[in-house]
MIDRENSE-152178 format. One record per residue (C-alpha): residue in one letter; x, y, z. Coordinates in steps of 0.05 Angstrom, whole numbers, padded with zeros to 5 digits. Layout:
BEGIN
('A',(X,Y,Z))
...
***
This chain:
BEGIN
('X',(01749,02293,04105))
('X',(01679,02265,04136))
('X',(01669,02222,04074))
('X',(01737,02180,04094))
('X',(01757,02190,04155))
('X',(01730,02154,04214))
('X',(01803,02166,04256))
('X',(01813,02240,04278))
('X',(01884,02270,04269))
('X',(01903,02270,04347))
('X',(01889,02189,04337))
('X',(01933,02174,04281))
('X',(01997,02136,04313))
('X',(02070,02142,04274))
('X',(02079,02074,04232))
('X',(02118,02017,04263))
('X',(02185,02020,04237))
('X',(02197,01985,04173))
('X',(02251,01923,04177))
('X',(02312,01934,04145))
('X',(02304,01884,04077))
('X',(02352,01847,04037))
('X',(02368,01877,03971))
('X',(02315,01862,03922))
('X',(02335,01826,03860))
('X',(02347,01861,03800))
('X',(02283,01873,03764))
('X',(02271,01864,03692))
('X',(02292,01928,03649))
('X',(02228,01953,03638))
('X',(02193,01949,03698))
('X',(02189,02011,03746))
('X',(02235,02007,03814))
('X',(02210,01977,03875))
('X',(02169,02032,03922))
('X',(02207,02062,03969))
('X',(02193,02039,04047))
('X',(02166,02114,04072))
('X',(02120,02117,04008))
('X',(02096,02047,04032))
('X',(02084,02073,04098))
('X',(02040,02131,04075))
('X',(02004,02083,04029))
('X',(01986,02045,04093))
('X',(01963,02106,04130))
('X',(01926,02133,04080))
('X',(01885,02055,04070))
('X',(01863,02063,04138))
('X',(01830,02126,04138))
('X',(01794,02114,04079))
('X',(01721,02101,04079))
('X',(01712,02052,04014))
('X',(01638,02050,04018))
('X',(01633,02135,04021))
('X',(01693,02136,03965))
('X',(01649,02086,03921))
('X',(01583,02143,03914))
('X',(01619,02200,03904))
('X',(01644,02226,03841))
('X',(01711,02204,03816))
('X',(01745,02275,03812))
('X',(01717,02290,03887))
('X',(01749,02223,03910))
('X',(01820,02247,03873))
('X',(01820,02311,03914))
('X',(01795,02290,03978))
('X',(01863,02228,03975))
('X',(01907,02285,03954))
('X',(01884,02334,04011))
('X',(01885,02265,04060))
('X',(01962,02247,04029))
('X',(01987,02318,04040))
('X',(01954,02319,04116))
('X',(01988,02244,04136))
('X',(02044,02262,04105))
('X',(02062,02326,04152))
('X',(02025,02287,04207))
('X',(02082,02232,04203))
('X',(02133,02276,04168))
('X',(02140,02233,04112))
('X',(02181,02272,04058))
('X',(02144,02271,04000))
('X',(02135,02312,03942))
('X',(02075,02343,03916))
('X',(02078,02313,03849))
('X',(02084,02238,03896))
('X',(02036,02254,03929))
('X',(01980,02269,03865))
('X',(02011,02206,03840))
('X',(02000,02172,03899))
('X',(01930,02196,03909))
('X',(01911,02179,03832))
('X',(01940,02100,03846))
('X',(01894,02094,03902))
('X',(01834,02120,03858))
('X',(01852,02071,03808))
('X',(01852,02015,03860))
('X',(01784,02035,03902))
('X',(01752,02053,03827))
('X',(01779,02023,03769))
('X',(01830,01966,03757))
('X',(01893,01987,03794))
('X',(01960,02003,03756))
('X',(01924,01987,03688))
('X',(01876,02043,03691))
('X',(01926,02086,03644))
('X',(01927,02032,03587))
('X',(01855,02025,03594))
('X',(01847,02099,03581))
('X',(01896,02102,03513))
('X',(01856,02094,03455))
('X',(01918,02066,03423))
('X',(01928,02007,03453))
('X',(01888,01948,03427))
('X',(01911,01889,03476))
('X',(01939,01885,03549))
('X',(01970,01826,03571))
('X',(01995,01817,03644))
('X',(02040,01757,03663))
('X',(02037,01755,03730))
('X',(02061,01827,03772))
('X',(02121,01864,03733))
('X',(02111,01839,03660))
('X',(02056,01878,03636))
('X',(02053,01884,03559))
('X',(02009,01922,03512))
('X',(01994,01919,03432))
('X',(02003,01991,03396))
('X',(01991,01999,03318))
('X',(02000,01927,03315))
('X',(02075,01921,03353))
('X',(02076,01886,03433))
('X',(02122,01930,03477))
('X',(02134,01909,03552))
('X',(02100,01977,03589))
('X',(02142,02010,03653))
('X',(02085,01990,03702))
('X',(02066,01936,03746))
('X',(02028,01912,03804))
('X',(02048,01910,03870))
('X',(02051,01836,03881))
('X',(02011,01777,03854))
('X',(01961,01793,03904))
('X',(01946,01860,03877))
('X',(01933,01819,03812))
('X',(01889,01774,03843))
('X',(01848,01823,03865))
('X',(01843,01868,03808))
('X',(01824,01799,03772))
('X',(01770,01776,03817))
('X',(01747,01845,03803))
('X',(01736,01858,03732))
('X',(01707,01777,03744))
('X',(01655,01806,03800))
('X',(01639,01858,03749))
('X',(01594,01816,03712))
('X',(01583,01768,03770))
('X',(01636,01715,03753))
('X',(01680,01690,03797))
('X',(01763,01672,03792))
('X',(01800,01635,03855))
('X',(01846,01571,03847))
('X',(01786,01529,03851))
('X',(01751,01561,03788))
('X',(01821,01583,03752))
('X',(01795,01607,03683))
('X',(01744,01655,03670))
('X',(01717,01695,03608))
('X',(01693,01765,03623))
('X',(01682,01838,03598))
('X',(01697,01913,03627))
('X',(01650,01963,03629))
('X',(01672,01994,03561))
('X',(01656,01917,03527))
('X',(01739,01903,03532))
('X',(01729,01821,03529))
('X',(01785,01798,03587))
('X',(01812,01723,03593))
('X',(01848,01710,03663))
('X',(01884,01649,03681))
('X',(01890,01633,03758))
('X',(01948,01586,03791))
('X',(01956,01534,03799))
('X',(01951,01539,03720))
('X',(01991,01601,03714))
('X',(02053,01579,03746))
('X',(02087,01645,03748))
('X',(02017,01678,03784))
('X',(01953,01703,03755))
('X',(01954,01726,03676))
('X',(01903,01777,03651))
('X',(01895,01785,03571))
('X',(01852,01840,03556))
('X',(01825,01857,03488))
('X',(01805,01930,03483))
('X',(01758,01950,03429))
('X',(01759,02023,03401))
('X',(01715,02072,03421))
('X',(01705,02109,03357))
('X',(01653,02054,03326))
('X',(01689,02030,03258))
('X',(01652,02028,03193))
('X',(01669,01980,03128))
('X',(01695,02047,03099))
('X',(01740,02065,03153))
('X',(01776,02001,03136))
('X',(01783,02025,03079))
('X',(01824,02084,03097))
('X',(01865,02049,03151))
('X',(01878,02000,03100))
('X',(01852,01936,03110))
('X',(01814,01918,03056))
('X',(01792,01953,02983))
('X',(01737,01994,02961))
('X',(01712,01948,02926))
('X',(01717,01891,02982))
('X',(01678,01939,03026))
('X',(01628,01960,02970))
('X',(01607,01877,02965))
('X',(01610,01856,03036))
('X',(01553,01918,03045))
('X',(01510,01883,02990))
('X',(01523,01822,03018))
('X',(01501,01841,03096))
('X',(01442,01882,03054))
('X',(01412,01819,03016))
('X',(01419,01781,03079))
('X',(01478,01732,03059))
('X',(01502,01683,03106))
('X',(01573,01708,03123))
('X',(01631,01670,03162))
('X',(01688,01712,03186))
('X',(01752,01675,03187))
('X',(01819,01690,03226))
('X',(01867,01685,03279))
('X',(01878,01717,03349))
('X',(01871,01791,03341))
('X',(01862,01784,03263))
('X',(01800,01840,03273))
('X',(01737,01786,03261))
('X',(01706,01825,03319))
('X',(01715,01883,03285))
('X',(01689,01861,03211))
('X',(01630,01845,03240))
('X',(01609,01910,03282))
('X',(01627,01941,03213))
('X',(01584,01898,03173))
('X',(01526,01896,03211))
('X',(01520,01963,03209))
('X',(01493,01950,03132))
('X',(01435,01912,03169))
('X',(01360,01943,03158))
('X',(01343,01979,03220))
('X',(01277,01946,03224))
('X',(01306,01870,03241))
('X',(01302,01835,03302))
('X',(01373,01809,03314))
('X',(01399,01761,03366))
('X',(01465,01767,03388))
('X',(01503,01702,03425))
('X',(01569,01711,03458))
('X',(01618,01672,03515))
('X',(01627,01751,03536))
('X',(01591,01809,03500))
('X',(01635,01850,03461))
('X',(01587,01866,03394))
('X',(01575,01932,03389))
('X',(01507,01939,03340))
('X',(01485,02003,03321))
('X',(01408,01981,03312))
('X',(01353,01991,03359))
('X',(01322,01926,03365))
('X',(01376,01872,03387))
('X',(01364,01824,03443))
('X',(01441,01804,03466))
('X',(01452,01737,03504))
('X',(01507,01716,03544))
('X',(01528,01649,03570))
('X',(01534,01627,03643))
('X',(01580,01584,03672))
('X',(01580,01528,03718))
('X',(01564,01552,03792))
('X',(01604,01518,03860))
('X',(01561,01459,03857))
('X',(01567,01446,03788))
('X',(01508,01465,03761))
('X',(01466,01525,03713))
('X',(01522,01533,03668))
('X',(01488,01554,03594))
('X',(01530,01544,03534))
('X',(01526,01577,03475))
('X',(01499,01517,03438))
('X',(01439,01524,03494))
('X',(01437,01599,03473))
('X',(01423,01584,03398))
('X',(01372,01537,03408))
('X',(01325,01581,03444))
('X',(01342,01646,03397))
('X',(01302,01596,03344))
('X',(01245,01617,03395))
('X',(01254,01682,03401))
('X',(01233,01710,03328))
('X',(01301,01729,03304))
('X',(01311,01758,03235))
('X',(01381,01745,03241))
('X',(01435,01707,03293))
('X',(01500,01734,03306))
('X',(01543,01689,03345))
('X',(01614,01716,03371))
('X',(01653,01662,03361))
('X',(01638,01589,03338))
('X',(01684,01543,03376))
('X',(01650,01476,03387))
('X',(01581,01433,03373))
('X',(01541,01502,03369))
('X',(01569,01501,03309))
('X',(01516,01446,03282))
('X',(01458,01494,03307))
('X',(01488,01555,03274))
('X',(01486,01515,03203))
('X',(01411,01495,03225))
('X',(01386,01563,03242))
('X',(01425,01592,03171))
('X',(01375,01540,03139))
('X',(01318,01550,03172))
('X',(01294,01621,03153))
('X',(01350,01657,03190))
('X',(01387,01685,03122))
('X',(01432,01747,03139))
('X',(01459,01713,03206))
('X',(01540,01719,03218))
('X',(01584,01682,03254))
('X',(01657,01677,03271))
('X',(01710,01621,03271))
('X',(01788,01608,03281))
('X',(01816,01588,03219))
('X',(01878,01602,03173))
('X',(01846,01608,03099))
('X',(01780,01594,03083))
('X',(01791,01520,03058))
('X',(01807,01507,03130))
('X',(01754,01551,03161))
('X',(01704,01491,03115))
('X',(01744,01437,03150))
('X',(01746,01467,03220))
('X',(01665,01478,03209))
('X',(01661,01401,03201))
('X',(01695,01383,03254))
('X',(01662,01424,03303))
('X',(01586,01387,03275))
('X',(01620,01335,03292))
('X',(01638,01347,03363))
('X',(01570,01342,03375))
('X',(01534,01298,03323))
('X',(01584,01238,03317))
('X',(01536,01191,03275))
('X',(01523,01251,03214))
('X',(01556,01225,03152))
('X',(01616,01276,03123))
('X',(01568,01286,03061))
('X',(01506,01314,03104))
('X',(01555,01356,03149))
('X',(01576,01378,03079))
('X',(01514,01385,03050))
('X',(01489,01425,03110))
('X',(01551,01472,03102))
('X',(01544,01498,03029))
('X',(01463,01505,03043))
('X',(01479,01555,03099))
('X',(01542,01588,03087))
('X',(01539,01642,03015))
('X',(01612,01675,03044))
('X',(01677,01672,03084))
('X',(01719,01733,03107))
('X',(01788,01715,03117))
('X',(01827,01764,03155))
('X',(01898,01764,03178))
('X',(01944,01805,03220))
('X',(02010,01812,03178))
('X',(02082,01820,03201))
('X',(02072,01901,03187))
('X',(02020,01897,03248))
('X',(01964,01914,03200))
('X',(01893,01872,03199))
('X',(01870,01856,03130))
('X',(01833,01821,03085))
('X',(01860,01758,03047))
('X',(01797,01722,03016))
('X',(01733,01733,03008))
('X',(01713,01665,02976))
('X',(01643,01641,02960))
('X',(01617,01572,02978))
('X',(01596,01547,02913))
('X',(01567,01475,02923))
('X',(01595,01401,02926))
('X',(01631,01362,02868))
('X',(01628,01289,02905))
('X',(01648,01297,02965))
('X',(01685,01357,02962))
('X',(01660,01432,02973))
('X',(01684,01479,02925))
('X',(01706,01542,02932))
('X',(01699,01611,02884))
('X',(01761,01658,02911))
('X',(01725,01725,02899))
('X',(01769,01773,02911))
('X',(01854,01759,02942))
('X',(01906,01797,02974))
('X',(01972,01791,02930))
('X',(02028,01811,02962))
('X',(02079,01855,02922))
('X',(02131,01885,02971))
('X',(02145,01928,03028))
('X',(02164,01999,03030))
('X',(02222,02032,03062))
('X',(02189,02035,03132))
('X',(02170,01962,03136))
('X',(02097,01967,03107))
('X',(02078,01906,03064))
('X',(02047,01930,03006))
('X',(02002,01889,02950))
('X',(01938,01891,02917))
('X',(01868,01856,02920))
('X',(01848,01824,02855))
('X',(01781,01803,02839))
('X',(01765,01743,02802))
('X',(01715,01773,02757))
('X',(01670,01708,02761))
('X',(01600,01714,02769))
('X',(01579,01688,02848))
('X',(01518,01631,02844))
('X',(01486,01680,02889))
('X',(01471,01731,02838))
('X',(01394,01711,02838))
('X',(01390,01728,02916))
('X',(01425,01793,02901))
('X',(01372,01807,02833))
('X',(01316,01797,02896))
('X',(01349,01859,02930))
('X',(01361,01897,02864))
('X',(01435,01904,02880))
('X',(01453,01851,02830))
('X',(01487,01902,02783))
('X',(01517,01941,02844))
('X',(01556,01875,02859))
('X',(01573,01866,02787))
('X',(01609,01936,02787))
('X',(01638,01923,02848))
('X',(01669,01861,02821))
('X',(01691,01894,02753))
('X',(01637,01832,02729))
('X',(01629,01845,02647))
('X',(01562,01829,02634))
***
């Protein structure tokens, strides 16, 4: 026990004794019972023997037996009944604290679970095949949250306190987190983390899970091959994240991309990307670099193509700029319910940041850059899919028009609650076509699009 322990055996003293405590109040049906006052005690034993430092260089499994050994030995030293399958549990909860992210560490490890949201210390829910369920876990107190908060923050040297109560960040397996500090979060810190699958999705394993049609996923790879300008529209959790990891894996392996995110969560397959991050704001104030900063010097930086994760503001101006400036093939993403409003929501971002542009230019500068929108949805079945993929055609006035290529029509649901429909293509030929003829995929697409010549 060298690695932990700096106490000897014959120096351990027995615990104070533990106040007798009011009845707790009666928790919320899901949440696990409060821990029981001796298993408190050993957790408090054990803490003090422990050696964080030593713990944090050596090997995760070494660390799990050397806290079981430690458990079992202050256990009989303050004959604390316990049982063996307590104490391993014990043992595993303080690995997960010293190592990983506390009580979470379990949900982090499931595959399954695509978003973890914690409202303060006993409401912890998760997302599973597209359903939320409240989980039988929790935290200790909202101090225990705190901590594990500031910690995945410190991760990627951010910071989270009451005086800097919002922060964007990422885990070590590219899980983008949001956490919400009080005096905001009234009921103590929140934690929404968005978990990404491990087994890197392709345009055709959407098509198997469902989410869009083969012949969806056969013209959004021409399109990311002839280096179309693509916008992927949604809401929260709608899977934008995901259609573009699984388009740009169409892109040639010999471009130079740029990649600009609030916390990096792309996961490109080719060798030569350069991914940015912003910065915020440090304790005086100052250094904070926004996303709009990040696109203006990727112009500088020889891109082939710019990938930003998520348009939100007056970056969106530079976006359209670098989309018209040589930059074909870049993607972007943007919060929006159908395409028509992804168009509007486009224009009024430009104009967050260039008040004095006329509506025409923003307009103008819109149906230049943008050849596609995405539009993805999560449905009441819990499944992500496709509803439009509409071309930007051009202006007639003032107004952009739009060429629905291909729709989800909804027919039904079966007998286990799955909605089911069809995609149906508009069979009209794109203004693009002459971009595609460049690439020699022009009769691929018309195929694809059951186009008769």
């Amino acid at each position: 026990m060298k690695a932990f322990g700096r106490r000897t055996e014959a120096a351990l003293r027995p615990p104070p004794p533990v106040p007798e405590r009011e009845a707790p109040a009666p928790a919320p049906a899901a949440a696990k019972p409060a821990e029981p006052a001796p298993l408190q005690a050993l957790r408090t034993q054990v803490m003090e023997r422990i050696d964080p430092r030593a713990a944090v260089e050596m090997p995760v499994a070494r660390v799990r037996d050397q806290l079981e050994r430690l458990v079992h030995e202050v256990a009989g030293t303050q004959r604390i009944e316990i049982s063996a399958t307590d104490q391993a549990l014990l043992a595993q909860e303080l690995v997960d604290d010293m190592l990983g992210f506390g009580p979470i560490e379990e949900l982090l490890r499931d595959d399954g679970i695509s978003d973890i949201m914690i409202n303060g210390p006993e409401h912890i829910f998760i997302e599973k095949r597209g359903k939320l369920q409240q989980v039988t876990l929790n935290f200790r107190n909202a101090a225990h949250v705190a901590s594990i908060a500031q910690k995945m923050a410190a991760s990627v040297g951010r910071r989270v306190d009451e005086s800097s109560p919002l922060v964007d960040c990422r885990l070590p397996d590219g899980s983008r987190v949001n956490v919400v500090f009080p005096p905001l979060a009234l009921d103590g810190p929140c934690i929404s983390i968005r978990k990404f699958a491990k087994r890197k999705v392709d345009l055709q394993g959407m098509v198997e899970l469902g989410s869009l049609s083969p012949s969806i996923a056969r013209v959004l790879e021409i399109a990311s091959r002839c280096r179309l300008n693509i916008v992927v529209s949604g809401g929260t959790g709608s899977g934008k994240t995901t259609m573009m990891n699984a388009m740009s894996r169409m892109i040639d392996h010999g471009e130079r991309i740029v990649t600009i995110e609030d916390a990096a969560e792309l996961q490109l397959q080719q060798p030569h990307v350069v991914r940015l991050e912003t910065r915020p704001m440090n304790l005086e104030g100052r250094g904070e670099i926004t996303q709009r900063d990040l696109i203006k010097n990727a112009l500088r930086m020889r891109p082939d193509r710019i990938i930003v994760g998520e348009v939100r503001g007056a970056e969106a101006f530079d976006m359209l700029q670098a989309m018209n400036t040589g930059h074909d093939g870049s993607f972007c993403t943007i919060h929006a319910n159908n395409a028509r409003d992804g168009i509007t929501r486009i224009e009024n971002m430009v104009q967050m940041g260039t008040v004095s542009l006329p509506l025409r230019a923003i307009r103008t500068q819109i149906v230049s850059a943008v050849d596609l929108i995405v539009q993805l949805e999560r449905m009441r079945d819990g499944k992500r899919r496709v509803l439009q993929v509409t071309e930007v055609c051009g202006l007639e006035g003032d107004v952009i028009t739009l060429n629905d290529l291909f729709t989800f029509e909804y027919e039904g649901e079966d007998a286990q609650g799955n909605l089911m429909g069809r995609w149906a293509s508009s069979r009209v030929r794109p203004g693009f076509m002459n971009k595609l003829r460049y690439y020699g995929l022009d009769g691929a697409f018309a195929q694809a699009m059951e186009i008769v010549a």
